[in-house]
C-alpha positions as CSV (number, residue, x, y, z in Angstrom):
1,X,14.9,89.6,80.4
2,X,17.4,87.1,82.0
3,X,19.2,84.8,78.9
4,X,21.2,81.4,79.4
5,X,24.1,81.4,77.0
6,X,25.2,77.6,76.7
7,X,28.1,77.1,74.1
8,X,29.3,73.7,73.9
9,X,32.0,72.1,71.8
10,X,29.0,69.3,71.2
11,X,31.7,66.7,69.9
12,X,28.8,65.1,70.1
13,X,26.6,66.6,72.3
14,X,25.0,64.3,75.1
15,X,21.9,63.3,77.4
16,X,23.7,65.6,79.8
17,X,24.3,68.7,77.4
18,X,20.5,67.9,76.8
19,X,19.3,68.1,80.8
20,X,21.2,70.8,81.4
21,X,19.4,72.7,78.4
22,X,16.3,71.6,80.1
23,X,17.0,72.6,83.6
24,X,18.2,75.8,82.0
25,X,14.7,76.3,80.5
26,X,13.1,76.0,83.5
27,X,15.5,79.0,85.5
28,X,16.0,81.4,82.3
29,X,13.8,83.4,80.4
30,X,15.7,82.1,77.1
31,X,17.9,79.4,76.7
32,X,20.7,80.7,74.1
33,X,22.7,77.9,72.7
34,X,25.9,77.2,69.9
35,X,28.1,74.9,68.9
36,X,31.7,76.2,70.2
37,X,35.3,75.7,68.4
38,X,37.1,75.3,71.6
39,X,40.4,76.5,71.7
40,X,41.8,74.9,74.5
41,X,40.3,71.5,72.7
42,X,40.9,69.7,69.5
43,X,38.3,68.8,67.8
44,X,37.4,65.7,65.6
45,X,34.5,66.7,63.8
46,X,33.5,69.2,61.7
47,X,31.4,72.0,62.7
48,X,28.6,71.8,60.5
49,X,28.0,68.2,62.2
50,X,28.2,69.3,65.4
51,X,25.9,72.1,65.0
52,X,23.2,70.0,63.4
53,X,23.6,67.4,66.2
54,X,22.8,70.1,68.6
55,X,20.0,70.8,66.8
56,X,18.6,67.6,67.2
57,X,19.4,67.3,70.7
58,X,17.4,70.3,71.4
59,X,14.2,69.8,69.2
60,X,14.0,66.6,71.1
61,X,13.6,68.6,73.9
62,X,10.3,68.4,75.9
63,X,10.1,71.9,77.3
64,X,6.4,73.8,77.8
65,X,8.2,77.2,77.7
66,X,9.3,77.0,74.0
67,X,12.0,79.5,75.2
68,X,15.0,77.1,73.7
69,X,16.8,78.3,70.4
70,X,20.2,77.1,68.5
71,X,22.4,80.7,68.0
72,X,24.9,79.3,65.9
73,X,25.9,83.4,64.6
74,X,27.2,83.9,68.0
75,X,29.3,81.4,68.1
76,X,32.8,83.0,68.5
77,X,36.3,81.2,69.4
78,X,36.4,84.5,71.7
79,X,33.2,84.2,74.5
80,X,33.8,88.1,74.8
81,X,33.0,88.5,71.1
82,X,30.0,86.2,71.8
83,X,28.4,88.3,74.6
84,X,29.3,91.4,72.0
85,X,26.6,89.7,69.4
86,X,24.4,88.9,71.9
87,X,24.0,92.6,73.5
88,X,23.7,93.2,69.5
89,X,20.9,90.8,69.4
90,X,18.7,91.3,72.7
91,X,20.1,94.8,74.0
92,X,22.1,95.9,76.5
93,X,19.4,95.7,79.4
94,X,19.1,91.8,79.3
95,X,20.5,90.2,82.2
96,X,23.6,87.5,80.6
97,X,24.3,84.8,82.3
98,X,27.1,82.5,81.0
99,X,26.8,78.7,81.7
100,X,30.0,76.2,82.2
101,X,30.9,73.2,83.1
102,X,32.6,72.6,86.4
103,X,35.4,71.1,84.4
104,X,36.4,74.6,83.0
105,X,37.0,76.3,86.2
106,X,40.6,76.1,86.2
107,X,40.7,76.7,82.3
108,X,38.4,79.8,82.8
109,X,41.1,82.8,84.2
110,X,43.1,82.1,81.1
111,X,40.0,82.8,78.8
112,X,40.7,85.9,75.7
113,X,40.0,89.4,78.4
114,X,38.6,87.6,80.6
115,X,38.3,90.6,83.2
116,X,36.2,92.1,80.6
117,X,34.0,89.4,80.5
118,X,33.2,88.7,84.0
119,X,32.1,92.1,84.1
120,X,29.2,91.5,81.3
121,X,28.3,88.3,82.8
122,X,26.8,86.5,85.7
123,X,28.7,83.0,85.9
124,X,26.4,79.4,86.1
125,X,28.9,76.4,86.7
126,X,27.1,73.0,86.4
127,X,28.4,70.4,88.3
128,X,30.4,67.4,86.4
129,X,30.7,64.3,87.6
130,X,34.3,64.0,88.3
131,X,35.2,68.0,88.2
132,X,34.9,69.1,91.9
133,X,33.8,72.5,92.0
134,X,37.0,73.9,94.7
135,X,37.1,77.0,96.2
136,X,40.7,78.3,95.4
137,X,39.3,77.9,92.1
138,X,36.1,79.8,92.9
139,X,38.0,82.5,94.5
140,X,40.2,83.1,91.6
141,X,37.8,84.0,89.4
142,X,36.2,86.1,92.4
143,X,38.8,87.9,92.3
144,X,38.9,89.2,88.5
145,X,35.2,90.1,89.0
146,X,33.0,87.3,88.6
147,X,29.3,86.5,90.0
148,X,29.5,83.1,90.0
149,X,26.6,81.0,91.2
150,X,26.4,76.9,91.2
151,X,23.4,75.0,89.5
152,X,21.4,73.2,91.3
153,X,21.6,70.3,89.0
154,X,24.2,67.4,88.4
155,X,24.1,66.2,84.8
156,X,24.5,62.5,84.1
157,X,27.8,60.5,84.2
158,X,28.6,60.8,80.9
159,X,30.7,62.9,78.5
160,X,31.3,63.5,75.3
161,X,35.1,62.0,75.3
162,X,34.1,58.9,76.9
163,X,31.8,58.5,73.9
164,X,34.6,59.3,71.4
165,X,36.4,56.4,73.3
166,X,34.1,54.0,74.1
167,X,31.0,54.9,72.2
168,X,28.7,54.4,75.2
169,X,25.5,54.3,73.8
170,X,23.8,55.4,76.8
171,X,25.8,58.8,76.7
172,X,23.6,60.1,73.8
173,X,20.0,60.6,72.5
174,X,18.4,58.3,69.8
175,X,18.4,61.1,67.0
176,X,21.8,61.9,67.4
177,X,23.1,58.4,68.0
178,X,20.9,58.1,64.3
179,X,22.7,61.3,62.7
180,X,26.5,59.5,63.6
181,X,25.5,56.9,61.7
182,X,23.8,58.2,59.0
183,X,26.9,60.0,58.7
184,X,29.3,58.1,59.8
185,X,31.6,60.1,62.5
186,X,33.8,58.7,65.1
187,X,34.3,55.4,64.5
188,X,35.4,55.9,60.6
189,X,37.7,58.6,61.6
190,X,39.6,56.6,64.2
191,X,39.8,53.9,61.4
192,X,40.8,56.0,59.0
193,X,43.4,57.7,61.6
194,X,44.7,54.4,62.6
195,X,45.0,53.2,58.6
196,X,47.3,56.2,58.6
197,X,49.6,54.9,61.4
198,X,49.8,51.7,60.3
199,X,51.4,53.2,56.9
């Protein structure tokens, strides 16, 4: 059994966390996903919110394989102690593959044992707009073991900061655009963080 695991900070998760999910679904025999406390990132909402956005991103997900599924146990500030669980989980004969964004690459060879982890791994980078995918950067991670292959698929221009900045509503799905303001995230918090620096 091939698996895609997808861990994404989802602060909030987009229309382009939600194709690439879908594109995965169509490549993998199961689509593995989390919410992910980045460590290289800081984050503005909680993680229960997050996690629960993802979940509506992905049960608004029109895929005829059924093969999608939120792991939220594996999610691990250490992706080595995430493809630990997930041997635990589906057994040391599935075939892993770990998917990133092209605008980790760089971030990547400074990643908790990473040596270790290439080795239990294939590598998927999705291209970003705006994160060229280089090859001294490819060749890096070559060189401390990875299999790296490149996606096939370009997800949309938009990102999950921009939202934070601009609040493009384009960037996200109705039913998580609904959840934000149900509970009201992001915008409250910047008001409430710029009440602060007035004082």
């Amino acid at each position: 059994m091939k698996i895609a695991l997808f861990g994404t900070s989802a602060d909030p998760p987009t229309a382009g966390h939600q194709a690439i999910i879908k594109w995965l679904s169509h490549h993998y025999d199961r689509v593995v996903v989390w919410s992910a406390d980045n460590p290289f990132k800081s984050h503005q909402t909680p993680l229960e919110h997050r996690v629960a956005m993802l979940q509506l991103l992905i049960a608004n997900i029109d895929s005829p394989r059924h093969n999608i599924s939120l792991e939220q146990q594996l999610s691990s500030l250490r992706t080595l102690e995430t493809v630990e669980k997930a041997k635990e989980r589906w057994g040391e004969n599935t075939e892993f593959t770990l998917v990133v964004g092209s605008d980790l690459l760089t971030q990547l060879p400074r990643w908790y044992q990473v040596e270790d982890l290439l080795q239990q791994v294939q590598l998927l980078v999705v291209p970003r707009p705006g994160y060229v995918i280089d090859q001294s950067s490819l060749e890096t991670l070559e060189n401390l073991g990875a299999k790296i292959a490149i996606a096939e698929l370009t997800g949309p221009p938009v990102s999950s900061t921009a939202y934070r900045e601009s609040g493009d509503p384009e960037a996200l799905t109705p039913s998580v655009i609904d959840y934000i303001h149900q509970q009201h995230l992001y915008k409250c918090q910047d008001a409430s963080q710029k009440s602060l620096q007035i004082r």
